[in-house]
C-alpha positions as CSV (number, residue, x, y, z in Angstrom):
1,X,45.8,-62.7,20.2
2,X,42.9,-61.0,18.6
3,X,40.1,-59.3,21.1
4,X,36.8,-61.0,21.1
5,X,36.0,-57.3,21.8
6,X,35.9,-53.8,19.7
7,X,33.8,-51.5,22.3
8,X,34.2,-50.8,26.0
9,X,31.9,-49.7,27.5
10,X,32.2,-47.6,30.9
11,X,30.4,-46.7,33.9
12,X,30.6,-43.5,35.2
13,X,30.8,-43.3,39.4
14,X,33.2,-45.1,41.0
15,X,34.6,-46.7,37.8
16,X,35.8,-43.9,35.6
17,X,36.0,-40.8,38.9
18,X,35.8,-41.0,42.4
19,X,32.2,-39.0,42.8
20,X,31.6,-39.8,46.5
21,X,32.5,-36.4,48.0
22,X,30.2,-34.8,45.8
23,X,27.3,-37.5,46.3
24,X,28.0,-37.5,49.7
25,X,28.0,-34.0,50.3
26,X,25.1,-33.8,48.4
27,X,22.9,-36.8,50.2
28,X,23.8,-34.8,53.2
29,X,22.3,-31.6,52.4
30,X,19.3,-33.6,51.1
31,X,18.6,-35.4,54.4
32,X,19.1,-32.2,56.4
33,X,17.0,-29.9,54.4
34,X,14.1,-32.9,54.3
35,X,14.9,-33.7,58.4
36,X,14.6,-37.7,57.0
37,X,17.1,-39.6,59.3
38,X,19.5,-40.8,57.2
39,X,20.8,-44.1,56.6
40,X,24.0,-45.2,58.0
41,X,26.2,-45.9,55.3
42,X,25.7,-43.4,52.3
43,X,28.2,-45.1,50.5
44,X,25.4,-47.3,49.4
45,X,23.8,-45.3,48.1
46,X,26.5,-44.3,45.0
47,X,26.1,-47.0,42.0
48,X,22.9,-48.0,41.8
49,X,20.0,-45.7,40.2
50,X,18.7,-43.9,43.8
51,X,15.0,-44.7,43.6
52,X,16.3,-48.1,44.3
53,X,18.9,-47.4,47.1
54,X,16.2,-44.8,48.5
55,X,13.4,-47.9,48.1
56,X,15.6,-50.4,49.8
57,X,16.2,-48.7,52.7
58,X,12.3,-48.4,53.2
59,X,11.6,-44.5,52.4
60,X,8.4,-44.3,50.7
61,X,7.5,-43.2,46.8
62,X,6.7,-39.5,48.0
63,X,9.8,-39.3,50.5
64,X,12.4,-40.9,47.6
65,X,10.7,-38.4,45.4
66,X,11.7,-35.4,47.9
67,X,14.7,-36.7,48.6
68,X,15.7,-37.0,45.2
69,X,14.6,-33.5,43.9
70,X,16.7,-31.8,47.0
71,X,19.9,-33.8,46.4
72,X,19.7,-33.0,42.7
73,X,19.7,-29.5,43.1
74,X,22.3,-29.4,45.1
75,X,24.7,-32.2,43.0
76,X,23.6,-30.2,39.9
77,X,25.3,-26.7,41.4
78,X,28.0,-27.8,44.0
79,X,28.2,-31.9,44.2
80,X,28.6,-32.8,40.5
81,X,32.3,-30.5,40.7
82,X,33.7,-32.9,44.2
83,X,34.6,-35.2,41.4
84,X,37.9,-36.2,40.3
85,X,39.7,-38.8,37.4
86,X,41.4,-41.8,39.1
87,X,44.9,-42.0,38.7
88,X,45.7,-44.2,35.5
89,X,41.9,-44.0,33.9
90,X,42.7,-41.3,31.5
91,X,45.7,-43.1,30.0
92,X,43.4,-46.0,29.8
93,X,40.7,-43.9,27.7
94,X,43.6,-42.6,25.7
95,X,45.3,-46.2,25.2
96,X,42.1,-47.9,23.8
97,X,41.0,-45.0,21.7
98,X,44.8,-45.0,20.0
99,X,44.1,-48.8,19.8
100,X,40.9,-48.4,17.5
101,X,38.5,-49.7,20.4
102,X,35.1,-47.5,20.6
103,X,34.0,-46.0,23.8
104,X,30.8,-45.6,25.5
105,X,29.1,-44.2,28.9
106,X,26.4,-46.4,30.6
107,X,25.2,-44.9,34.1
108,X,22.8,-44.9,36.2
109,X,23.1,-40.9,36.9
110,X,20.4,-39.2,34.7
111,X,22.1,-38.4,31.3
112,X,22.3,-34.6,31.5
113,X,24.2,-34.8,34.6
114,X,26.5,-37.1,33.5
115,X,27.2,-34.7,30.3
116,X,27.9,-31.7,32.7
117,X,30.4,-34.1,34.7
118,X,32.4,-34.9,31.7
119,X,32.1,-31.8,30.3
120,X,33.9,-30.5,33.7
121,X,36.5,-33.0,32.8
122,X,36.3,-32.3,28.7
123,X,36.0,-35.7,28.1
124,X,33.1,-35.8,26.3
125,X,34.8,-35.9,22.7
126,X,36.3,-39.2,24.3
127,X,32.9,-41.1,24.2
128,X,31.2,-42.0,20.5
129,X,28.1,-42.5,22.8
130,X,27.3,-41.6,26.3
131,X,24.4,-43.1,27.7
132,X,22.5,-41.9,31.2
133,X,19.2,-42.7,32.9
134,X,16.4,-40.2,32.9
135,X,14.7,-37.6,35.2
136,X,11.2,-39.3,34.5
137,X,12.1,-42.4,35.9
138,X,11.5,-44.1,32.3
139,X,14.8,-45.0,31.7
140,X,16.2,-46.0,35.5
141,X,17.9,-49.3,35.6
142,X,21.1,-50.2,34.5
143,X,19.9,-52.9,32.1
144,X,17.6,-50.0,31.0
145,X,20.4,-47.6,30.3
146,X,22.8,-50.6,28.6
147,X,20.0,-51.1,26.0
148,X,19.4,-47.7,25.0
149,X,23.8,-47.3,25.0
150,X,23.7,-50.3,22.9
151,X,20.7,-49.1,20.5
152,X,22.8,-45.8,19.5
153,X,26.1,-48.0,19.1
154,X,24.7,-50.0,16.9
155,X,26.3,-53.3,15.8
156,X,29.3,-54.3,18.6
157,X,31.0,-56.4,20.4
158,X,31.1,-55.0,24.1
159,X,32.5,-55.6,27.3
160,X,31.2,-53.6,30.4
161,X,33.8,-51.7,32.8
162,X,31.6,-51.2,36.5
163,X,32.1,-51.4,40.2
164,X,28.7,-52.2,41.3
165,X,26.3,-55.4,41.3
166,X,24.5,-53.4,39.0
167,X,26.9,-53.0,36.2
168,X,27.3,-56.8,36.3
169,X,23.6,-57.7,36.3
170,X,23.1,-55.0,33.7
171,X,25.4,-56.2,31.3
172,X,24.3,-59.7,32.1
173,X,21.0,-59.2,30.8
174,X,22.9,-58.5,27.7
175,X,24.9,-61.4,27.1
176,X,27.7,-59.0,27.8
177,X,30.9,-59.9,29.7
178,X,31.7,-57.3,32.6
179,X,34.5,-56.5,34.2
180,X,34.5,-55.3,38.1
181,X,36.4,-52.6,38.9
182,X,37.6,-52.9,42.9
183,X,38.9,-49.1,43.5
184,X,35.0,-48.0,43.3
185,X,32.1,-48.5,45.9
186,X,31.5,-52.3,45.7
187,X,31.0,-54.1,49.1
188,X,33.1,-57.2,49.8
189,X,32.8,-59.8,47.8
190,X,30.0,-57.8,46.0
191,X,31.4,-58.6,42.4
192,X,32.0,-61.5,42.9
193,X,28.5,-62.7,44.2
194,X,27.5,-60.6,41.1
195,X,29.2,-62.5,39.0
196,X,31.5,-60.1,37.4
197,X,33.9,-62.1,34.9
198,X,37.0,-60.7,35.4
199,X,38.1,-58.3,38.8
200,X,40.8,-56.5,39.0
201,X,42.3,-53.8,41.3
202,X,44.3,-51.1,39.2
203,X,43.3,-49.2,35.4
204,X,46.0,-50.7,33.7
205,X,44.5,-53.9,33.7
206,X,41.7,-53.4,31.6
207,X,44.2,-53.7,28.8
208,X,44.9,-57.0,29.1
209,X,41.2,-58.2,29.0
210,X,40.1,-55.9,26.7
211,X,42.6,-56.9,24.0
212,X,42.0,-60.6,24.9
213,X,45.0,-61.6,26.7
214,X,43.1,-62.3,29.9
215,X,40.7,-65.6,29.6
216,X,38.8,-66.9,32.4
């Protein structure tokens, strides 16, 4: 069966590492050092682009924007590092890439980080493009970050790997097909409310939808 597909494309947190020790650790430090009372559940907080996890939860512009500032100092020296692969994803990478399929990055951390992340993990030569939100704010919705990922692919046929609402809705407002990944941060039932196409619970997976053995 030929794939309808010849470009993954990848999120980042919760998708291709487990990040939340870092971001966690990191959200911490930024509450205490602000003396904002935190949230309950940080856990929300990893996925989406933070102005609108911060925004949600009913902090105001000038309190997101200190927030933000004192978490990313510390995620940039000590948070980005509490980050490690999940079991089976790198023989994943290394399975499509042998396979011919091209590879991408689209997440909602800004770009620079992301770049230091898989630097840590030298995985960067594993990406033909790796796409990332901005500091500025311009660029800082997935749908946002998806376009400009797709702009510097050029002409493809993609399908979206993600574990948040956002992943789905931001491939969505592609016409791209996404599939939800259920070891990351989703809620329950999240994807599927989303409207992720496919869902699936371990790496190896992804090879049978990406290479068009999995209809739905």
């Amino acid at each position: 069966m030929t794939s309808p597909f010849d470009t993954v494309i990848f999120d980042l947190d919760g998708t291709i590492s487990d990040s939340a020790p870092g971001i966690l650790a990191s959200l911490d430090h930024a509450f205490n050092e602000t003396g904002f009372a935190p949230p309950p559940d940080l856990v929300r907080f990893i996925g989406p682009p933070f102005e609108t996890a911060f925004r949600s939860e009913g902090f105001t512009p000038e309190e997101i924007k200190v927030l933000i500032a004192t978490y990313r100092d510390h995620y940039w020296e000590i948070g980005a590092f509490l980050n490690t692969v999940y079991p089976g994803m790198e023989q994943v990478l290394d399975g499509l890439a042998a396979e011919g399929f091209r590879l991408a990055i689209a997440t909602s951390k800004p770009e620079e980080t992301a770049l230091r992340i898989l630097e840590h993990f030298d995985y960067i030569d594993r990406f033909e493009v790796i796409g990332g939100a901005t500091y500025d704010s311009v660029r800082n919705t997935k749908s946002a970050v998806l376009d400009y990922t797709l702009d510097r692919l050029g002409p493809s046929n993609p399908v979206m790997i993600g574990d948040r609402y956002h992943d789905v809705e931001g491939a969505a407002a592609h016409d791209i097909d996404c599939v939800g990944v259920r070891w990351g941060y989703s809620a329950k039932d999240e994807l599927e409310r989303a409207g992720a196409r496919w869902i699936i619970d371990e790496p190896g997976r992804i090879f049978d939808i990406v290479r068009g053995q999995v209809i739905l």
